[in-house]
C-alpha positions as CSV (number, residue, x, y, z in Angstrom):
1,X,-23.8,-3.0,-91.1
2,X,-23.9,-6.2,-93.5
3,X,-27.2,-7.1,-94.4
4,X,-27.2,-10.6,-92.7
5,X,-26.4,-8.6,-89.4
6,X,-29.6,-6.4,-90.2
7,X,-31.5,-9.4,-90.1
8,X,-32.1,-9.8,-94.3
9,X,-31.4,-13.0,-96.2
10,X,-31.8,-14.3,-99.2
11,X,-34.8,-16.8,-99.0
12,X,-35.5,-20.4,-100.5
13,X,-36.8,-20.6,-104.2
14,X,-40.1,-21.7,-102.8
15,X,-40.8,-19.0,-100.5
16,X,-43.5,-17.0,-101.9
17,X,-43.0,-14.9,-104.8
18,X,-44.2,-10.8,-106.1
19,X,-43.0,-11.7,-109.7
20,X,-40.4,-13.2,-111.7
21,X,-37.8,-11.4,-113.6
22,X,-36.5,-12.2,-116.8
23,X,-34.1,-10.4,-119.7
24,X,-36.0,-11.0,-123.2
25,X,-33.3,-12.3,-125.2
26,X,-32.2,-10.8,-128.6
27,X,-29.9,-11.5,-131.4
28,X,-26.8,-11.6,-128.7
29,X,-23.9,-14.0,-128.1
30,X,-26.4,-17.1,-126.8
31,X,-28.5,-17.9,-129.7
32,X,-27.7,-16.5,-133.8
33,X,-30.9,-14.8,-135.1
34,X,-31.9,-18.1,-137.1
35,X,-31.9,-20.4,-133.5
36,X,-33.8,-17.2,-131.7
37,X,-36.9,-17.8,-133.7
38,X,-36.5,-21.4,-132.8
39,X,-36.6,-20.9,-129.3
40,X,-39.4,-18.6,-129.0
41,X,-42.0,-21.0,-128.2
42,X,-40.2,-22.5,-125.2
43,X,-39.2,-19.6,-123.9
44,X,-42.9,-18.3,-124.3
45,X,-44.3,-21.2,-123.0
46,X,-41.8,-20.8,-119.9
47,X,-43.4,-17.1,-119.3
48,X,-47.1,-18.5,-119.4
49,X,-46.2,-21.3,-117.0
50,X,-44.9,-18.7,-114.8
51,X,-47.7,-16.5,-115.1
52,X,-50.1,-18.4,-114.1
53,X,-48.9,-17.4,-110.6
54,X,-47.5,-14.5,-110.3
55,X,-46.5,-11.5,-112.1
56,X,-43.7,-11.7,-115.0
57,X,-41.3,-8.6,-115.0
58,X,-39.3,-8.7,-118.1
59,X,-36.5,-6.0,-118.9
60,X,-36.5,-5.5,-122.5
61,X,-33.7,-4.3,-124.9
62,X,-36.0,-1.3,-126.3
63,X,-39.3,-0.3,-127.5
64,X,-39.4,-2.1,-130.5
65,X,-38.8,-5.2,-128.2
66,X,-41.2,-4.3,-126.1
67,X,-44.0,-3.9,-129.1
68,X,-42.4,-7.4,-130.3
69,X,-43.2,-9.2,-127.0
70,X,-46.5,-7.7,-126.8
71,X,-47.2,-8.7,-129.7
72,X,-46.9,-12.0,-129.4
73,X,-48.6,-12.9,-125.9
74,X,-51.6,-13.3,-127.2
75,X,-50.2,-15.7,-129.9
76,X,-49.2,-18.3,-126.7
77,X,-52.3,-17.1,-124.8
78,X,-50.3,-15.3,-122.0
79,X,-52.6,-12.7,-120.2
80,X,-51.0,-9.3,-121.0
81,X,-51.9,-8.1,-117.1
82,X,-49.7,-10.6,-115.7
83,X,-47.0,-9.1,-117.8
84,X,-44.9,-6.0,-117.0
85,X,-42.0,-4.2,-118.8
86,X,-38.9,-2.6,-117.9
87,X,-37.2,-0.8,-121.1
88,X,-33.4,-0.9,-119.9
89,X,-30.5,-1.8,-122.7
90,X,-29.3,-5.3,-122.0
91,X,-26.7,-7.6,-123.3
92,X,-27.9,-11.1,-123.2
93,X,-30.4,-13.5,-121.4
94,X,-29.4,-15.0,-118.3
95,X,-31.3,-13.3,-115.5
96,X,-30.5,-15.3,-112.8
97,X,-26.5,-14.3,-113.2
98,X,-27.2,-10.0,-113.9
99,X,-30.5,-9.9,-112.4
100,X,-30.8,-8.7,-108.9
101,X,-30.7,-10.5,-105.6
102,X,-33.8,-9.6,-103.5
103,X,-33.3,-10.0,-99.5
104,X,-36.1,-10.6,-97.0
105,X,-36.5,-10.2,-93.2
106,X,-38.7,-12.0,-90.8
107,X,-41.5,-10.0,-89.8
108,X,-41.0,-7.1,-91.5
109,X,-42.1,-5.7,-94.9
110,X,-38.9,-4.5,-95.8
111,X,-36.7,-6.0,-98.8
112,X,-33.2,-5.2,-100.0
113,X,-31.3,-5.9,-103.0
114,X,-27.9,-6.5,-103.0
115,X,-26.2,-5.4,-106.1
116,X,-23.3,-7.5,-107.3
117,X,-20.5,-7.1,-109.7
118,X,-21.3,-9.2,-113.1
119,X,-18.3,-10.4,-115.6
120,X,-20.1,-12.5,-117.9
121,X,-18.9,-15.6,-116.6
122,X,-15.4,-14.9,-116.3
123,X,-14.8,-12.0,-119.1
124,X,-16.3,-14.6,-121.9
125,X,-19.1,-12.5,-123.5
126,X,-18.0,-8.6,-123.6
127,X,-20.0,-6.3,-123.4
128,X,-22.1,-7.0,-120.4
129,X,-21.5,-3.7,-119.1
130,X,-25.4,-2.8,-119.7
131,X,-26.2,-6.1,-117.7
132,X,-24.3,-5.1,-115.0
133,X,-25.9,-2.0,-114.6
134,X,-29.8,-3.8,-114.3
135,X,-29.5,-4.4,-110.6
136,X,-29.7,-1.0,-109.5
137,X,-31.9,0.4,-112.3
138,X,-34.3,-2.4,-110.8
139,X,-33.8,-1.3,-107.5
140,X,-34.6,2.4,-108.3
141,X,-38.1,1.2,-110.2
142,X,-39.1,-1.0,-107.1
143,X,-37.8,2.0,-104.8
144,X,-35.9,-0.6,-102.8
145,X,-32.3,0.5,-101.3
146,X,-29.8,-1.6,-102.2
147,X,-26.2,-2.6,-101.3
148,X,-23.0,-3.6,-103.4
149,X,-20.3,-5.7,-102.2
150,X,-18.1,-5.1,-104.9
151,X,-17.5,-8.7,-106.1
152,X,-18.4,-10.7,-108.8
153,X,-21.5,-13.2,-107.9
154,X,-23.6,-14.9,-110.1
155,X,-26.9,-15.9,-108.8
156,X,-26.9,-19.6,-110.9
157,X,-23.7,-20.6,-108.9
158,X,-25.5,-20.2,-105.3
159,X,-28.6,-22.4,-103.7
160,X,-30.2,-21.7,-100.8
161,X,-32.0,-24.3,-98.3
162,X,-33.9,-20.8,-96.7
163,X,-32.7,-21.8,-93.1
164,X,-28.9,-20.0,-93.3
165,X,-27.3,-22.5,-95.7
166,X,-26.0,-22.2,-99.6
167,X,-24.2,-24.2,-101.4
168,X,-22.0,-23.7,-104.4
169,X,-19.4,-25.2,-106.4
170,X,-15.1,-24.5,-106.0
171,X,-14.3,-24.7,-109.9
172,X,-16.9,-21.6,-110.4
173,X,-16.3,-19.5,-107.2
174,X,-12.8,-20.6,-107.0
175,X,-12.1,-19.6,-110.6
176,X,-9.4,-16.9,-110.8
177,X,-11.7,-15.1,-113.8
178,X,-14.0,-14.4,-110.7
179,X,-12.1,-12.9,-107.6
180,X,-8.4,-13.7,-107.5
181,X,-8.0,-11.5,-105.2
182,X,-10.0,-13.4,-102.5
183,X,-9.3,-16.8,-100.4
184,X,-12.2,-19.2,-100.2
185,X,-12.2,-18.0,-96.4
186,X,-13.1,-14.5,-98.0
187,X,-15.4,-15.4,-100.7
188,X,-16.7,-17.9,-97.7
189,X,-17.6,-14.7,-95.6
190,X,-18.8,-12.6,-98.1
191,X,-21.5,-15.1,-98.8
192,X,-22.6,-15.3,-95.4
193,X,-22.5,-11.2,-95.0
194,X,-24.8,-10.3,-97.7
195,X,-27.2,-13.5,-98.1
196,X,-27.4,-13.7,-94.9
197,X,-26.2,-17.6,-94.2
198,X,-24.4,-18.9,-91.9
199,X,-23.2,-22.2,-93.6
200,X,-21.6,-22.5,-97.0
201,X,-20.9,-26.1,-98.5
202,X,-18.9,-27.0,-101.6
203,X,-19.0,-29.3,-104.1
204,X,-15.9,-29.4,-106.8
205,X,-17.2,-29.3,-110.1
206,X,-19.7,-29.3,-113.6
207,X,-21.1,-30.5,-116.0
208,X,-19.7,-30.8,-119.8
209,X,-21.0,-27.7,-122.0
210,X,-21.7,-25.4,-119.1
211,X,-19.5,-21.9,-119.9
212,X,-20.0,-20.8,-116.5
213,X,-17.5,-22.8,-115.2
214,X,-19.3,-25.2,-112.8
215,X,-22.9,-23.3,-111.6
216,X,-24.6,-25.6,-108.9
217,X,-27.9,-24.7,-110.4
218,X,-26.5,-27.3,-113.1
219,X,-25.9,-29.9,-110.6
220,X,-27.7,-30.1,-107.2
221,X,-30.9,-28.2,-106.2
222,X,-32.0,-28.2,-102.5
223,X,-35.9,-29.1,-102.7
224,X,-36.6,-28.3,-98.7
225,X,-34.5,-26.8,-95.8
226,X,-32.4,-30.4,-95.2
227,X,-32.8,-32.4,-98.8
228,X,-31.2,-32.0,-102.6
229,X,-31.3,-33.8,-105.7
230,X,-28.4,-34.9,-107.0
231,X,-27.7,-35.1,-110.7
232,X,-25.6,-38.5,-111.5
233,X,-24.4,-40.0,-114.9
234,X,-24.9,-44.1,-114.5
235,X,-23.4,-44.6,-117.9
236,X,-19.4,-44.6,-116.8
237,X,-18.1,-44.0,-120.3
238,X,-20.0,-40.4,-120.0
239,X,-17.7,-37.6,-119.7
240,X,-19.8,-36.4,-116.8
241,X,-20.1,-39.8,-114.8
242,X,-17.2,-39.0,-112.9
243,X,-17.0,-35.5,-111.9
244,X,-20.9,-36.2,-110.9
245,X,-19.7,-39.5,-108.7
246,X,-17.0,-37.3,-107.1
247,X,-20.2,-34.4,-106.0
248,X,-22.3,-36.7,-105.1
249,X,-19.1,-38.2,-102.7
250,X,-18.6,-34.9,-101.4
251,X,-22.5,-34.5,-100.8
252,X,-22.7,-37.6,-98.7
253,X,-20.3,-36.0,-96.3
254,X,-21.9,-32.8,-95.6
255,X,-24.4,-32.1,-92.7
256,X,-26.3,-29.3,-92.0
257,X,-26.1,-26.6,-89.5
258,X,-27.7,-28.9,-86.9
259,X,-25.2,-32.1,-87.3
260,X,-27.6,-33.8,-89.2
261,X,-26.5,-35.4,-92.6
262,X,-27.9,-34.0,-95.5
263,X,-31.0,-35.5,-97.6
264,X,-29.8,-36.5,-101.1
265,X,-32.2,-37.7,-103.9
266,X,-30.4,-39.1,-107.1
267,X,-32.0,-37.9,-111.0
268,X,-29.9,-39.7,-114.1
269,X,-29.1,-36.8,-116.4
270,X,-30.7,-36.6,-119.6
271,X,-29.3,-37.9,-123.0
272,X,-26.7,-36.1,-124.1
273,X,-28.3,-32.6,-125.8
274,X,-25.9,-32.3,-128.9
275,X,-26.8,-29.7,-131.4
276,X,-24.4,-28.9,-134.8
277,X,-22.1,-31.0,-132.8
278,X,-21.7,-29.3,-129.6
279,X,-23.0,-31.0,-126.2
280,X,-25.1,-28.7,-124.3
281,X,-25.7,-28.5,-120.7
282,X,-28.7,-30.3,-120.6
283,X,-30.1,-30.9,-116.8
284,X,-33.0,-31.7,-114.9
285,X,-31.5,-29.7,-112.1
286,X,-32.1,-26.4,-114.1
287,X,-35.9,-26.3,-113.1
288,X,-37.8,-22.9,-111.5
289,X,-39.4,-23.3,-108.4
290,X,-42.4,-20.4,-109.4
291,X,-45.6,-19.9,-107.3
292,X,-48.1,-22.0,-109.6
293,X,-45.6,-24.9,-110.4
294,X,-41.8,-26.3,-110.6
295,X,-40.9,-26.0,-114.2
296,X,-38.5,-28.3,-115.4
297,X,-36.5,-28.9,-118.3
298,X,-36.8,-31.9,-120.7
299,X,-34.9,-32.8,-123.3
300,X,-37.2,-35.7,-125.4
301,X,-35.3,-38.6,-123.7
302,X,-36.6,-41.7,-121.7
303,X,-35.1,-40.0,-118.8
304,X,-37.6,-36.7,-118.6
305,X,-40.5,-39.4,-117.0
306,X,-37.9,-40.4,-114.4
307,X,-36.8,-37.1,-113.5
308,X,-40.3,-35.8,-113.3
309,X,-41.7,-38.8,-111.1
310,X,-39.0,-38.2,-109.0
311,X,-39.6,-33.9,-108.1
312,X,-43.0,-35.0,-108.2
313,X,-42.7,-37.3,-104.7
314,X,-40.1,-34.1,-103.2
315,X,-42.6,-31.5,-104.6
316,X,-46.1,-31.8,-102.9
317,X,-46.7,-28.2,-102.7
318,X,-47.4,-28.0,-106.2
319,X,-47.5,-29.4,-109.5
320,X,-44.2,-30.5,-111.3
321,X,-44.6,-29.7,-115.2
322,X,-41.8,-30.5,-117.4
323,X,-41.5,-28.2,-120.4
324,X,-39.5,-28.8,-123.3
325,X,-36.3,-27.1,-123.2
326,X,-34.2,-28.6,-126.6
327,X,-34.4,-25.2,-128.3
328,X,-33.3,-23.0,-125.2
329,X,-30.4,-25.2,-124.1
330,X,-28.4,-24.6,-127.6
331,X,-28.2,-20.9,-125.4
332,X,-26.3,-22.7,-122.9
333,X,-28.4,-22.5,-120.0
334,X,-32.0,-23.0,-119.2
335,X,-34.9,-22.3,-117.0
336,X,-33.3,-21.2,-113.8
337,X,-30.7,-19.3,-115.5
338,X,-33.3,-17.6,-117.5
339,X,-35.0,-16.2,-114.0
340,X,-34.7,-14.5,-110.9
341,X,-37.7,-14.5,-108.5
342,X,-38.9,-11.3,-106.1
343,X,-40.0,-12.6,-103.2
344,X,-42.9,-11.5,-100.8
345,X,-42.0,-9.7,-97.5
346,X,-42.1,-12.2,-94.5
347,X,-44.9,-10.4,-92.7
């Protein structure tokens, strides 16, 4: 049986969380050993945020990593108890893409993790064989059974509203360095087999400087059950003004499950992020839902105040701190693609 017919799914970034994972980074293909040191104090200062909350699970390269990160919590004031370690070789950064996808049922204590194939992004970075093995080395630490469909998913091109719908973006899914083999039909029910949704809606595209070929987590968030925020580009002569008019077109058209029309919420993009001369995918739409806060990215622009009043009114639950992000973008991704949350059991 298919885990959405055994009652699992995969639940809303809000729901609850056990503990964040995240891959320690190391000199890999994201960042040269010079721009790793530079980034070091975001990406600490992401792991305290989280921490204040909730556990933080990282996978590290090897011991000397491990001794490394140790050493250096109590340089950013991180409480070493909220920290845990899983030694495991790794090839890069990005746990929200090889990291696992943990499933929840209503009622019931149980939890599975579904165990899908990772390419880095299409083949771009080899190796990621090591990555692609974390999934079930994760699953045999937590002692959870798991399941592998056998295709290649990346959790940063999939969000989830918690109430059966996802939605995701045709130039990333649709890309034949994913799945040739499969239809959107096919990729359409595989979605809905092992998340456990019963509604997929697709946008087309995203933003410039994004090597994953269009991830949603990029471009549109949804921030309850029946709303998203929408990432736009006002200035037109912005090379991502129009493929962010033609989503936010496409949005406008959608409704939910229920008929009804879905909620969208507009947030201008940041200033263009350009670092040694290449345009990074900054976004506001990058931020981490995590039990003590929503962490969002911010880029040192007039726009990080707008963005952050805005998740503030959609965000009540919690507070909305924005967190620099300038140093970690040069890796090509940010705070959602650096994470992947463990829920709580819905009992």
């Amino acid at each position: 049986m298919f885990p959405k017919e055994q009652g699992y799914f995969f639940p809303a970034e809000w729901h609850p969380h056990i503990a964040t994972w995240i891959t320690f980074p190391h000199n890999d293909h994201s960042w040269q050993e010079e721009k790793l040191g530079q980034m070091y104090p975001e990406y600490f200062a992401l792991i305290k945020a989280i921490s204040q909350g909730e556990q933080v699970r990282i996978n590290v390269n090897s011991e000397e990593l491990k001794a490394f990160v140790e050493s250096q919590l109590p340089v950013y004031g991180i409480d070493s108890a909220k920290i845990e370690f899983n030694i495991q070789p790794t090839n890069d950064a990005w746990c929200r893409d090889h990291g696992p996808a943990f499933l929840v049922k209503e009622g019931c204590s149980d939890r599975l993790l579904v165990d899908w194939e990772y390419n880095a992004w299409g083949g771009k970075y080899p190796p990621f064989s090591d990555d692609n093995a974390l999934p079930q080395t994760i699953a045999s630490r937590l002692q959870l059974d798991f399941v592998s469909p056998g295709i290649i998913m990346e959790g940063g091109s999939v969000d989830f509203n918690g109430a059966s719908t996802v939605l995701t973006s045709r130039s990333c899914l649709l890309n034949p360095n994913r799945n040739p083999h499969l239809t959107q039909d096919q990729i359409e029910a595989y979605l809905c087999h092992y998340y456990g949704v019963s509604q997929v809606l697709w946008v087309s595209d995203g933003i410039v400087g994004d090597d994953t070929d269009g991830h949603i987590d990029d471009t549109v968030r949804f921030v309850n059950a029946n709303t998203v925020i929408a990432m736009v580009e006002p200035n037109e002569q912005d090379e991502n003004h129009a493929v962010l008019a033609a989503n936010l077109a496409e949005l406008k058209q959608m409704t939910l499950l229920d008929g009804s029309p879905l909620q969208i919420v507009e947030i201008p993009m940041p200033d263009a992020v350009v670092i040694d001369g290449f345009r990074a995918p900054g976004s506001y739409a990058n931020f981490y839902i995590c039990n003590a806060a929503v962490l969002v990215p911010i880029f040192d622009c007039p726009q990080d105040s707008v963005a952050l009043a805005i998740l503030r009114k959609l965000f009540t639950d919690r507070p909305v701190i924005g967190l620099s992000a300038r140093e970690i973008i040069w890796g090509q991704g940010s705070f959602h693609c650096l994470t992947q949350q463990e829920p709580a059991p819905c009992v």
